[in-house]
N, C-alpha and C positions, 0 to 999 in steps of 0.2 A: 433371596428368592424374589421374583418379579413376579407382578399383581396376577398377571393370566394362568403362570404355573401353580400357585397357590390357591385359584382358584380350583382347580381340580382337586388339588393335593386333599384341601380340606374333607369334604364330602366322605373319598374314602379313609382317611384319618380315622374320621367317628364313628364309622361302618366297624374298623377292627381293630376299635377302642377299646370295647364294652362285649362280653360274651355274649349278650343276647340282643344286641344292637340288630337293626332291622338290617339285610345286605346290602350292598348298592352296585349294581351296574352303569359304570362309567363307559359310554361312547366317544370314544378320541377322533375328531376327525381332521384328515390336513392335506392338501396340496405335496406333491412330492417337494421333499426337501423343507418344510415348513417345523420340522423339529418332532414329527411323532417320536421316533425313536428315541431320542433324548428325552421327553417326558415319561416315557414307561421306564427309560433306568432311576428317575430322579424318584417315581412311585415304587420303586422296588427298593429304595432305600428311606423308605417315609418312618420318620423320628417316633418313635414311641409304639412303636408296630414288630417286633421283633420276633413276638409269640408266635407271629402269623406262616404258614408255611406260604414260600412263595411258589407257584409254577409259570416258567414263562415257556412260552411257545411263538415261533414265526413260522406261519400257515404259507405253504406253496413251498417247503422246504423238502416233500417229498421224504420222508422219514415216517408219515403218519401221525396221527393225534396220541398224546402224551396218554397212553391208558384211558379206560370206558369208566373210571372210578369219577363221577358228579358229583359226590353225595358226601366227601370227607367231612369225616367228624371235627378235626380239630380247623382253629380261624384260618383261612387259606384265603391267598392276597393272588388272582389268575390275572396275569399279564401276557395278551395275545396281541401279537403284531403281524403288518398284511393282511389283513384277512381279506382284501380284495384280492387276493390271490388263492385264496382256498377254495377249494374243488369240494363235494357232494362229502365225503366222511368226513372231511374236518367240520363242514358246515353244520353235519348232524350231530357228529359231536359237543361241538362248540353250543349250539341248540341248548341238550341235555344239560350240559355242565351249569351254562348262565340260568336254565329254568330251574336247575336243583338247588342254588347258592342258601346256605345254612345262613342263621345267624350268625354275627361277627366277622362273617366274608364278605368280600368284594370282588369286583374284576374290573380290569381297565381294556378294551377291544379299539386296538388304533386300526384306523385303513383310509385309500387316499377315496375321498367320497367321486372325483369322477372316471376312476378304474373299477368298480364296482360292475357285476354282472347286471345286476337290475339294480337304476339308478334309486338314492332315496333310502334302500336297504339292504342296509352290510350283513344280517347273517341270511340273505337270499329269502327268494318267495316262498310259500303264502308268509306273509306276515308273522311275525313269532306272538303266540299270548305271552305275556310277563304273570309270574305270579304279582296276588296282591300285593304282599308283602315285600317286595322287589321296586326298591329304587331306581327308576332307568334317567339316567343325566345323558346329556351330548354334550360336551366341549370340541367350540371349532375353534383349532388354533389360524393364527391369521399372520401375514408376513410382516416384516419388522415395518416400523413408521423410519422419515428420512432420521432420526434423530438417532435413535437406538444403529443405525446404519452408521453413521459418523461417528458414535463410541469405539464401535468395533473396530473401524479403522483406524482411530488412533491408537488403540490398543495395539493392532495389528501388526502395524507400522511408526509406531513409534511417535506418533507425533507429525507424521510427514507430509497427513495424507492434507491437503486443502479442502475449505469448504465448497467452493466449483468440483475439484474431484469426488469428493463426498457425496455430493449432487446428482453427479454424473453415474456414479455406481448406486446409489439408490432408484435412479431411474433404470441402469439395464439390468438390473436384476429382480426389478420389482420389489425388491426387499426378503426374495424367500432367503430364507437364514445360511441355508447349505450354498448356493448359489455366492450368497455374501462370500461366506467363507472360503470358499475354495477360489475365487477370484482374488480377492487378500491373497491367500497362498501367494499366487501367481505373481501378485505386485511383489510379494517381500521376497520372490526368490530374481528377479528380474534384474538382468544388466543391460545395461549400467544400473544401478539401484537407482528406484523409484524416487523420484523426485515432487511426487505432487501435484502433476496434473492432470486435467480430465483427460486430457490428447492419451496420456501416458494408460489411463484405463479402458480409452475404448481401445488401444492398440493392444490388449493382455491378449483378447480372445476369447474363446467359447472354453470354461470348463470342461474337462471330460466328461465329469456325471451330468451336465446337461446335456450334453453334445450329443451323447449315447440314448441317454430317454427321449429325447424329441426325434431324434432320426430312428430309433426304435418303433416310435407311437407312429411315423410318417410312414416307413416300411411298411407297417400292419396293416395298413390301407391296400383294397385294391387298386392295381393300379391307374383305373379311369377314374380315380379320385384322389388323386395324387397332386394335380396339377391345382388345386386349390388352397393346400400347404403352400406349393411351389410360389402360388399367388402372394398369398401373405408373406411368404419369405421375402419378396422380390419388396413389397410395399416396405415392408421393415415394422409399419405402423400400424394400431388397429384401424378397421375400414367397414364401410358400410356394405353390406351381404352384396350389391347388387355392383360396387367397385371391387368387390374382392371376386366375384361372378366373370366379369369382363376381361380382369386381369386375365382369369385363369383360361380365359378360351375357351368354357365350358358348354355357354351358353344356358338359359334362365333353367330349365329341366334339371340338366344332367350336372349342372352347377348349385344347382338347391342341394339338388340329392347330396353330392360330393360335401360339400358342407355340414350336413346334419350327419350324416357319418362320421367328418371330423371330428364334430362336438362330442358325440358319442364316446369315442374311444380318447378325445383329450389332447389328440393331435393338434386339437384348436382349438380358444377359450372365447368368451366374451369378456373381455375386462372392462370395455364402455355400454353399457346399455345399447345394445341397435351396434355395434360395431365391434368387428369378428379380426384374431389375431392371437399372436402366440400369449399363453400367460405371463411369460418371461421373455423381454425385445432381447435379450442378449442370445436367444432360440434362433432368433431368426439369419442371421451371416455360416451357423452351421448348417442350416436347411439349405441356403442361399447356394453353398458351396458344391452342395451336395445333386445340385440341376445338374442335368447335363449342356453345354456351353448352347451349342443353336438353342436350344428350348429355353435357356435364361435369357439371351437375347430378345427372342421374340416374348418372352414376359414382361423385360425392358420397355420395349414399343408398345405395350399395348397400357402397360404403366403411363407411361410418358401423356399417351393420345386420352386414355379416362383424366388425368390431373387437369391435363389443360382446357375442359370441361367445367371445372369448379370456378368459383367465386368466394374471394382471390384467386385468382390464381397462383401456388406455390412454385414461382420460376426455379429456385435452386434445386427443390425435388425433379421438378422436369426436365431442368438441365443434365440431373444424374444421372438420370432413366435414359435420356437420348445417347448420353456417352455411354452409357452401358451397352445401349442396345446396336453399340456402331455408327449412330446418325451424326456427323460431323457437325454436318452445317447448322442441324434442330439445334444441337448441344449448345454452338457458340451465340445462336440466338438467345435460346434460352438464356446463358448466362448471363448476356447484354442485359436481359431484361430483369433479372435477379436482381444484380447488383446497383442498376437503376434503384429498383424497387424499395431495395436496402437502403441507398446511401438517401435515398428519399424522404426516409421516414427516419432516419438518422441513425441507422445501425452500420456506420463506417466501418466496423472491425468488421462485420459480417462481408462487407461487401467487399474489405481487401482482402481476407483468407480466400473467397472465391476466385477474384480477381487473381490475386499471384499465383494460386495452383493452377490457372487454367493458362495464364502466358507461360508458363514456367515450362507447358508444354512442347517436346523437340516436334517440331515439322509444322509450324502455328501457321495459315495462312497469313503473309504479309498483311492482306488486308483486313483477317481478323484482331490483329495484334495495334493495327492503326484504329480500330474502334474500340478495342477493351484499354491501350494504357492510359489513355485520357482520364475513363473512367475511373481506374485504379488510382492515380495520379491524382486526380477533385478527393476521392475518400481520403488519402492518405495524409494529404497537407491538412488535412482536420481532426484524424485517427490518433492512436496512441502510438500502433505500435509501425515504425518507418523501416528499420535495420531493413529487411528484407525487399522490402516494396522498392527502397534508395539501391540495392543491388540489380533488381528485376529492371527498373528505369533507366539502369546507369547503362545496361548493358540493349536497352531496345534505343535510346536515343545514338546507338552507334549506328545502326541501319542506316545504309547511304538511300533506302529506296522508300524510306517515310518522306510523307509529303511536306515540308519548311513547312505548314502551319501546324502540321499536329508535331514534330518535329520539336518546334518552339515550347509549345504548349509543354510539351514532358517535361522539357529542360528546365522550363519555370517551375513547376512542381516540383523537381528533382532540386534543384536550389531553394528553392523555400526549405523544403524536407531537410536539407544539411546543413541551409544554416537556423533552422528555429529546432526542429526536434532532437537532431542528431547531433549539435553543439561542434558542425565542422566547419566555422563560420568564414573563415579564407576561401576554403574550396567549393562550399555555397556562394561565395561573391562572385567568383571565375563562371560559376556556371552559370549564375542571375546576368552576368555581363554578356555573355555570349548566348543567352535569350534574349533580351532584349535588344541585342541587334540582329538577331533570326528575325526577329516577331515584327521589328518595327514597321514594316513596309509591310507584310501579308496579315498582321492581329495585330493593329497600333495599340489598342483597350488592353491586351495581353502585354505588350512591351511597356506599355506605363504602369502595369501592375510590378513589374520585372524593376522598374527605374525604381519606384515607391520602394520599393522592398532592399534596395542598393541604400537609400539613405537611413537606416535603421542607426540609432547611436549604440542600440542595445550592443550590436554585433562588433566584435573586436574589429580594426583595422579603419581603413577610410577616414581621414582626418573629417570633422565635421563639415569644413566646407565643400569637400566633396558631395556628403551624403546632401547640400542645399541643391548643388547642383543637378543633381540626379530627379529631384525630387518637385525641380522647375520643370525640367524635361516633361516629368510626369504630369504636373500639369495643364502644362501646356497640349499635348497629345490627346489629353481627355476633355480639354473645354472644346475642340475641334471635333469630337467624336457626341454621340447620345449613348453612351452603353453606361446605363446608370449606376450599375453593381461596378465596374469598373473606377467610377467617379466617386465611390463612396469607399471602395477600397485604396485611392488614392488620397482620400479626406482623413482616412484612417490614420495612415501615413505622414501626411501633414501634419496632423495632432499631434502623433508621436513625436516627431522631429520638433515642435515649437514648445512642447509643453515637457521636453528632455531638456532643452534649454532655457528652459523660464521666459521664453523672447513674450514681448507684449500679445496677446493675442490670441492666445492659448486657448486660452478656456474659451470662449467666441468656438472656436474649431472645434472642442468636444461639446458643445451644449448640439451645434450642427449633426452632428453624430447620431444622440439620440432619439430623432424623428423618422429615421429607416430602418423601422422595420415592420413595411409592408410586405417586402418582397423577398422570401426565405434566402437569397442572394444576397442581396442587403443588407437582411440580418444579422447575416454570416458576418458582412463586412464589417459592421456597424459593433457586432459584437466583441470583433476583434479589435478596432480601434478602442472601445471604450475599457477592455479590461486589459489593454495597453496605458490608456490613460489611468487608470488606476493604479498601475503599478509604477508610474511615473511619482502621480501624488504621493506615495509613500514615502519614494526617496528621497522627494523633495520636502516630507513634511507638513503637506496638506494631509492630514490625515481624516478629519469629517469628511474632509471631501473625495478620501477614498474609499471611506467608507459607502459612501452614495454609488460612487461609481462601480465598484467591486460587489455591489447587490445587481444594478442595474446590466451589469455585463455579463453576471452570473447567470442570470436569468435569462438574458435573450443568448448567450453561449449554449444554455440547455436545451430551450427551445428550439434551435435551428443545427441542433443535432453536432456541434465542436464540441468532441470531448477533449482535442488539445488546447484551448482556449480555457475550456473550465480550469485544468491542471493550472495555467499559468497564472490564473487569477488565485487557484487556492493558495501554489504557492506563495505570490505578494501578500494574500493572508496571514502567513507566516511571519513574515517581515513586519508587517501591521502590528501582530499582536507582541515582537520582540521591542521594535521601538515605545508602542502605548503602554510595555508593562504588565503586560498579561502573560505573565510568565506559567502563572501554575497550570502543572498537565503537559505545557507546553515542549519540552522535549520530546515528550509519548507522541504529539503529533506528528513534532518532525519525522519522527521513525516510522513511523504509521505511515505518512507521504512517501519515505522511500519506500519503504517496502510494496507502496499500492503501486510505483512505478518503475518494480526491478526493469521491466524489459528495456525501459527508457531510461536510464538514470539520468541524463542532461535535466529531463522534467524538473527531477528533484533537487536541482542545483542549490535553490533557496533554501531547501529543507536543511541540505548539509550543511550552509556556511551560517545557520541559528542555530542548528544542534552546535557548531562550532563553540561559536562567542560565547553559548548559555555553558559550556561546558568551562570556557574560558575563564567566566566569571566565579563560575562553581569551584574552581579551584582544580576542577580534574583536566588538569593539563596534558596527562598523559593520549585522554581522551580528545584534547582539543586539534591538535596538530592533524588528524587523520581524517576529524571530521572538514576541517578547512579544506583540506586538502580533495575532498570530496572521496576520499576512499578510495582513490585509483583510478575514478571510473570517465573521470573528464578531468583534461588537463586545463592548470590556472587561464594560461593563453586561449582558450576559444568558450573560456566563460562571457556570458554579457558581461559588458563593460563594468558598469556599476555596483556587481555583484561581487567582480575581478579584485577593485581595487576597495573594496571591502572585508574581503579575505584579505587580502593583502594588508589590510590596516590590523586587524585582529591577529593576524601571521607575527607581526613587526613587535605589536603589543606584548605576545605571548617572550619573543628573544627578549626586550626588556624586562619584562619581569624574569628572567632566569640569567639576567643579568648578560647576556650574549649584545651586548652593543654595536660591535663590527658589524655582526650577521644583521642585526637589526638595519644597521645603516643600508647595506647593500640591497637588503629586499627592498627598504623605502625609495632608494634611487631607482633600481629597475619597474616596481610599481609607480614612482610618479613619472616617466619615463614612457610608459604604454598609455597614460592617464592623456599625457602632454600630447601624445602620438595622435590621439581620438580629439582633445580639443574640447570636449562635452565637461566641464569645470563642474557641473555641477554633480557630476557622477561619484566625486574625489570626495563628497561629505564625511565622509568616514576611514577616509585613508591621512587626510593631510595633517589632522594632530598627532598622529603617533609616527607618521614619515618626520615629521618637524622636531621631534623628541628624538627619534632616534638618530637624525644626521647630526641633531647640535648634543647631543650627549656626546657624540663621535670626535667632537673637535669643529665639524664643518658645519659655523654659523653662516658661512658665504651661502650655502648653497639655501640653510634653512630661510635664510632671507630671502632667496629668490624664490622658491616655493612659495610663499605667503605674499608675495610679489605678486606673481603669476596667478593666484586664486583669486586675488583681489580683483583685476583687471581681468577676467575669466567670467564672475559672476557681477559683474558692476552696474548697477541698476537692474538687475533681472531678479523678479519674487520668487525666491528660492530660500525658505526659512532657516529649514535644515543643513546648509552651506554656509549661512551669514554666521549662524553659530556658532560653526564648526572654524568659522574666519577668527572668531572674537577667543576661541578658546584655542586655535594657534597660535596667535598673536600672545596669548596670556604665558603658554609654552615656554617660546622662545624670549620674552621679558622675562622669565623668570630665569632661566639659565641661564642669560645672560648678567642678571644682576648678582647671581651667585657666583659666577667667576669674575666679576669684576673686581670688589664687590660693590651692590650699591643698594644700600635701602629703601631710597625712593622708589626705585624699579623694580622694588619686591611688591609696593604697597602697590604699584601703577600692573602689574602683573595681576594681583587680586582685583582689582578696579574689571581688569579682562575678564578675568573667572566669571566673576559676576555677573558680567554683560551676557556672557555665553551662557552662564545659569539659568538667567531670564528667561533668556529666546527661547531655553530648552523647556521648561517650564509650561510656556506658553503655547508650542508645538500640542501635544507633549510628547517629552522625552524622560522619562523620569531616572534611568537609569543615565545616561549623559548630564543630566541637570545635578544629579548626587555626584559625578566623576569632577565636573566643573566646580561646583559649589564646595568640594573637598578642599578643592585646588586653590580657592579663593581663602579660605582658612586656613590653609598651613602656610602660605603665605603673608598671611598676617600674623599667625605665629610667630615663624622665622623671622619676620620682621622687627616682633617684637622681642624676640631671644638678642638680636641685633643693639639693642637701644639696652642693652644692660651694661654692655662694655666690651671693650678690645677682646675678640676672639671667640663670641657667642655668635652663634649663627650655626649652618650645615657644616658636619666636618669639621675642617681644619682651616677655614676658609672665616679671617676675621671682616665684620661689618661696620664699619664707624657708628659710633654708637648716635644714637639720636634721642626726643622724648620716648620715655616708655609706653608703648600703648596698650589703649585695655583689650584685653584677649578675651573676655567675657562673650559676647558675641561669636566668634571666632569658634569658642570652643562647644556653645549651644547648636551653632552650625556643623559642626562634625559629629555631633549626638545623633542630632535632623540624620543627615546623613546614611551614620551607621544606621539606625532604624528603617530610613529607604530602603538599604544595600537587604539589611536583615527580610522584610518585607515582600521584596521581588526573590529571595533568594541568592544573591551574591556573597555566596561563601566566604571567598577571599577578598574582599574588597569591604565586606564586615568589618575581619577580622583585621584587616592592614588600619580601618581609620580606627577600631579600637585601641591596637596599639600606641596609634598618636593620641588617642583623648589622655591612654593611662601616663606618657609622656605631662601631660597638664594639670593633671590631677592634683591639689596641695594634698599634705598630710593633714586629717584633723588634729588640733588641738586635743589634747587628752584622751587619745587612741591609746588603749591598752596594748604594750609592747609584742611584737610577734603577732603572728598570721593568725588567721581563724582556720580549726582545728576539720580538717577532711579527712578522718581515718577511713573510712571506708567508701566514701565516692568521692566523682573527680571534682576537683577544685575547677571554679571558673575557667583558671589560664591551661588545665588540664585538659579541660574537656572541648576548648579554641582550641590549640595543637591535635589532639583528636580529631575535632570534624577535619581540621585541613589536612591531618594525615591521610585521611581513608579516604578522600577527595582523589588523593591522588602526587602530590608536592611532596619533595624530599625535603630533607632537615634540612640542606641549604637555602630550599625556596620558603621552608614557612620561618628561617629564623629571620630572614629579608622582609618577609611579610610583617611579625610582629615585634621586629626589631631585640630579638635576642640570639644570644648565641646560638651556633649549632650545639652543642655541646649542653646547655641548656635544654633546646628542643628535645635532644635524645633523652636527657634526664623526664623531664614531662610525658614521653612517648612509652618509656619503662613504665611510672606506674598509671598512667592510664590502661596499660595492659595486665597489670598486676592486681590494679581495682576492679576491672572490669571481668579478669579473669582469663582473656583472648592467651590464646597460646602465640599469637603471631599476629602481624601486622595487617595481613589479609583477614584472618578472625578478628581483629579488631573492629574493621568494617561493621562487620553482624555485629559486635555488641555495641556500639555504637547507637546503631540503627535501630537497637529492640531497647535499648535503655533511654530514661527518662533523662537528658545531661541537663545540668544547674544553666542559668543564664548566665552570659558569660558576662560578669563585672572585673573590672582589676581595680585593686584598691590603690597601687604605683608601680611604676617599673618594677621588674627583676631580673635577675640575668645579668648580665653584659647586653647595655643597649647598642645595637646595628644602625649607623644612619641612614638615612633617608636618601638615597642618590638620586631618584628622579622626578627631574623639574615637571614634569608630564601631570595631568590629572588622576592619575590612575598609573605610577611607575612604582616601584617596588621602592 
């Protein structure tokens, strides 16, 4: 029961409690559709009341009053509904009855309070005496608040409905309860099924039962007070007496009158103090409909000319009212000036839904179309949402009779739009190139923005030297020109391109950056430059210092109104917090990003290829492959570069640990290969240890040599932390697999000497998840090493070492403890559970161990409850016996009775119990099983 109906409930409760309880007269009052009638059946079913005879009655039913009998003896519980509808007998009636109420009776009298004959008092004039002993309450019921509206919708609809749509129908229904209701209807019966949007709720429509009582109560009227309905219908929104006067052509007299008639009969409410309008906005499109056409016209016009009297002025409402009312030229003004307005104050979504619905229009004056796409085009390249805007552009930049500057101008727009928001970064370069030679000669400032935006490393394609060249062009064009927004978005530019390549000088060019932004242009630019440079710093491993930049970008992004700029900075946030190890939560974000950016997916690029790796690590591979892959929704090839060949390395990762080595090879050729294409070495941070692992796994050390060749002389003297790393922990890769097929034990030990180097740097970044995959790698190398120096035929495999002195592996093995506890720490499931396996591999037996396991009858054992987490992860018995180096067969024995202690009927119930059970920490006291070797030389290879 909810507080408001309880409230009433009570009162009569203890009325016909008690036989000789004093009676109570309950007054219900409500707005049509506000729930009377539901509260009189919930009081005719009141708990503990049973004794009571019920009567109910709904007055204006035209039947007459239920019997002249007032005065019954026994508790009687009178439920009367309408009674703003009741005529002279019932009212005297009804009189008698409520003055006669015995002890241990009650009544509850619902009606809507502004349908009433005489306002104020529902059983009519003079005034009624109450006996003394008569209890008289009022309960006004009141419409739902937005929250109790968004239950019902999800109730409704399952789940479906959004908090924007939820929003959206709590505003056009004001919240009366039937109104809710019967629109829900409408969404849950609606095809295509409702999907969630506001759009999707104002398109439902006008309920029937509203549709009917408003054009009912409008009807009633006569008809020289009609057109003040017709008034408010037209405005949509409540309005001040003397604009809703104007509208209606009345003039101040016959327009007062018309008005207070309204109020009277409820065809019009006050919902704002001083401002007159329907009770419920979703009233108003069936009123609207219901003008006849010339007479809604000329309501349009007279709309249109009162608005544009205010202060602001509301252009997009003026714009409606001109198109409404026929005025072509008003409309296209107005909307010029709208969307101005809008993208002004930084509402770009606002200003392209205007923008695209009004070019989209067939018969556009040429020359109105050469003043709205420009506009539409500046929102867009800062907007979210492009798909649309890029169709609308693609098909006005065909026009042979736009004039080469504005011409140009789209084409820049339209190329930006494809290759930064819409991820179609080849056929954004084709059209940046053929703006910029539109532009060059009629808007030089516009074609060096065009040239600037050609040298992007981010964007696939264009060998770097290209993009230096472009980017001379650029400024050269603008030190010749004073167009400062121009010069600042070419500095933007510049930064990006020096500080993608770590070339000397970098940071000089972003410190430049942050001193413009005086001029909201500027801003724009400056904005852009700097939360570019921050997502540079990431890659490259400056992290404090993208930290600085990624606040500083944030903020002037918000301020000057780029909400794609915000997106791209949040996403390097993403990246940020995957590299520093702030893992926890951290998938929830990633999913949260996509979903804040279904209409864009490209946006959420970043989001997908860390939900990727974090899934990767997690062991739930099943789940990793799809996220890499981006879900379908952007192909590998027109991802940013750096992003590209970071999936890529995670992709490659994933085939080695399932032991797929061919595939592995192939994808590392074809990703260092696009890598090689771009020329930008330092993008590869993340691709070149697992390509180098998985060509020399393949056989092909030639090529892994030239790879680590190639990076070396790629990044040579250039501060790039996160690459020198990534250098030292290839290089350790490929020593070590090579020292395994030779064999050679010095190049195991020179191999960990690598690890170590790369540990550091990682360390010192930080990189903590890279610094534990290194530092792994550096210890089992010194293992192997030392397995080597025992005698002919210890070592990996089947593969003997010459033996050498034995070395101590004390260290060694305290480092894969460190390790495991990182791995455990950030959350890396599998990669726990792989170096645990190696520590139980080192383990001695103690001295005076009493024979046989320790005794798990009823929960899982350590190595039960490892097989466990990495089952429900997601790895099949072949991948977790690779992982902890036991058999499969083994594994599935483990997998039985974890299910059988846990109780799971199944591998999927597994999962849940799992997840709701307490599992032991996972120690192993030595091998068991059949141990699986170790096949890959890699940091992190199965």
């Amino acid at each position: 029961m909810n507080r408001t109906r309880g409230s009433a409930l009570r009162p009569l409760a203890r009325a016909l409690g008690e036989e000789r309880a004093e009676p109570v007269l309950l007054f219900v009052e409500g707005a049509a559709g506000e729930g009377k009638s539901h509260l009189l059946r919930a009081l005719a079913d009141l708990p503990g009341t049973a004794h009571a005879v019920r009567v109910r009655w709904r007055c204006g039913a035209g039947a007459g009053p239920p019997g002249e009998d007032g005065n019954r003896r026994a508790p009687t519980l009178w439920l009367v509904d309408d009674v703003h509808r009741a005529d002279e007998a019932e009212l005297r009636w009804l009189r008698r009855v409520l003055g006669g109420l015995e002890p241990g009776s009650a009544a509850a009298v619902a009606y809507r309070p502004e349908e009433l004959p005489v306002p104020g008092l529902p059983l009519g004039g003079p005034p009624m005496t109450y006996p003394s002993r008569l209890t008289v309450l009022r309960h006004r019921l009141a419409p739902w608040d937005e929250e109790r509206v968004r239950r019902a919708a999800e109730e409704a609809l399952d789940g479906s409905c959004t908090a924007e749509a939820a929003r959206r129908l709590y505003e056009l229904t004001a919240g009366v309860p039937q109104v809710v209701v019967d629109l829900l209807a409408a969404l849950r019966e609606r095809h295509p099924a409702f999907t969630g949007t506001a759009a999707e709720v104002e398109a439902a429509g006008v309920p029937t039962r509203l549709a009917e009582l408003v054009l009912s109560r409008t009807h009633a009227l006569p008809p020289e007070h009609r057109p003040v309905v017709w008034a408010a219908a037209v405005l949509g929104a409540p309005a001040p007496r003397d604009e809703l006067i104007a509208v209606s052509g009345l003039g101040t007299a016959a327009g007062t009158g018309a008005l207070l008639r309204a109020l009277e009969t409820a065809a019009l409410a006050e919902p704002a103090e001083g401002r007159y309008g329907f009770a419920v906005p979703l009233a108003a499109p069936a009123v609207r409909a219901s003008v006849p056409g010339p007479v809604r016209q000329d309501l349009h016009g007279r709309a249109a000319a009162v608005l544009r009297r205010g202060q602001p002025v509301p252009w997009g409402d003026v714009a409606a009212h001109h198109r409404a009312a026929g005025e072509t030229r008003r409309w296209l003004g107005a909307v010029e000036k709208a969307a101005a307005a809008a993208a002004g104050a930084g509402r770009h979504q606002e200003a392209i839904t205007l923008l695209e619905r009004t070019l989209a229009t067939p018969g556009l004056p040429p020359r109105s179309r050469a003043r709205l796409a420009p506009l539409l085009a500046r929102s867009a390249v800062t907007g979210l949402r492009s798909d649309q805007t890029v169709e609308v552009l693609a098909q006005i930049v065909r026009d042979a009779s736009l004039p080469p500057a504005i011409r140009g101008e789209l084409r820049l727009d339209l190329g930006l739009m494809l290759s930064n928001q819409m991820g179609r970064g080849p056929e954004g370069r084709q059209v940046l190139e053929i703006a910029a030679a539109e532009l060059c000669e009629v808007r030089p400032g516009l074609a060096a923005r065009a040239m600037a935006a050609l040298s992007s490393t981010f964007v696939p394609g264009n060998h770097i030297d290209a993009g230096r060249e472009w980017i001379a062009r650029a400024v050269t064009l603008t030190d010749a020109g004073e167009d400062e927004v121009m010069r600042t978005a070419v500095l933007a530019n510049r930064a990006d391109l020096a500080l993608s390549c770590a070339d000397p000088g970098a940071w000089d060019l972003v410190r430049e950056l942050s001193g413009r932004d005086t001029d909201p242009a500027c801003a724009r630019q400056a904005a852009r430059g700097l939360c570019n440079a921050a997502n540079s710093a990431v890659w490259l491993g400056f992290h404090d210092r993208a930290e600085d930049l990624l606040a500083e970008g944030l903020e002037l992004a918000a301020r000057s109104g780029a909400p794609y700029l915000e997106h791209t900075a949040l996403g390097a946030r993403l990246l940020q917090e995957w590299w520093t190890g702030r893992w926890p939560g951290l998938a929830e974000r990633c999913e949260d990003f996509v979903t804040a950016t279904a209409d864009m997916p490209f946006l959420a690029s970043d989001a997908y290829v860390v939900r990727g790796m974090l899934a990767l690590a997690q062991g739930d591979w099943g789940e990793a492959g799809p996220w890499l892959s981006q879900r379908g929704t952007t192909r590998a090839e027109n991802l940013p570069v750096p992003l590209a060949a970071t999936a890529a390395g995670a992709a490659i990762r994933l085939a080695l640990a399932r032991q797929e080595v061919e595939a592995a090879a192939e994808q590392a050729r074809a990703a260092w290969a696009a890598l090689a294409g771009k020329g930008v070495w330092t993008w590869g941070a993340e691709l070149l240890p697992w390509a180098v692992e998985a060509v020399a796994r393949a056989g092909d050390t030639a090529t892994a040599h030239t790879m680590v060749r190639a990076f070396s002389q790629g990044i040579d003297r250039r501060d790039a932390p996160a690459a020198r790393a990534a250098l030292s922990w290839s290089r350790a890769v490929l020593t070590e697999t090579e020292a395994l097929a030779v064999p050679e034990r010095d190049r195991l030990l020179r191999a960990a000497e690598l690890y170590q180097e790369a540990a550091a740097a990682y360390a010192v970044m930080p990189h903590p998840y890279s610094r534990a995959l290194t530092a792994e790698g550096a210890a089992r190398c010194v293992l192997v090493a030392a397995e080597a120096g025992a005698g002919p035929g210890a070592g990996r495999g089947d593969t003997a070492v010459p033996p050498g002195p034995v070395l101590p592996t004390l260290p060694a093995v305290a480092e894969l403890e460190t390790c495991a506890r990182s791995f455990t720490e950030l959350g890396a499931v599998w990669d726990a559970a792989r170096v645990r396996a190696l520590l139980r591999t080192q383990r001695p037996v103690k001295k005076g161990r009493p024979p046989g396991r320790p005794s798990h009858a009823d929960e899982l054992s350590p190595r039960e409850a490892e097989v466990a987490q990495l089952a429900v992860s997601g790895l099949t018995n072949r991948e977790i016996a690779a992982t902890l180096h036991l058999s499969p067969r083994t594994v599935e024995q483990h997998i039985a009775r974890a299910m059988r202690k846990t109780g799971a009927l199944s591998r999927r119930d597994l999962a849940h119990r799992v997840a709701t059970t307490q599992l032991p920490r996972t120690r192993a006291p030595g091998p068991e099983g059949t141990a699986a070797t170790s096949t890959a030389p890699g940091g992190a290879g199965t």
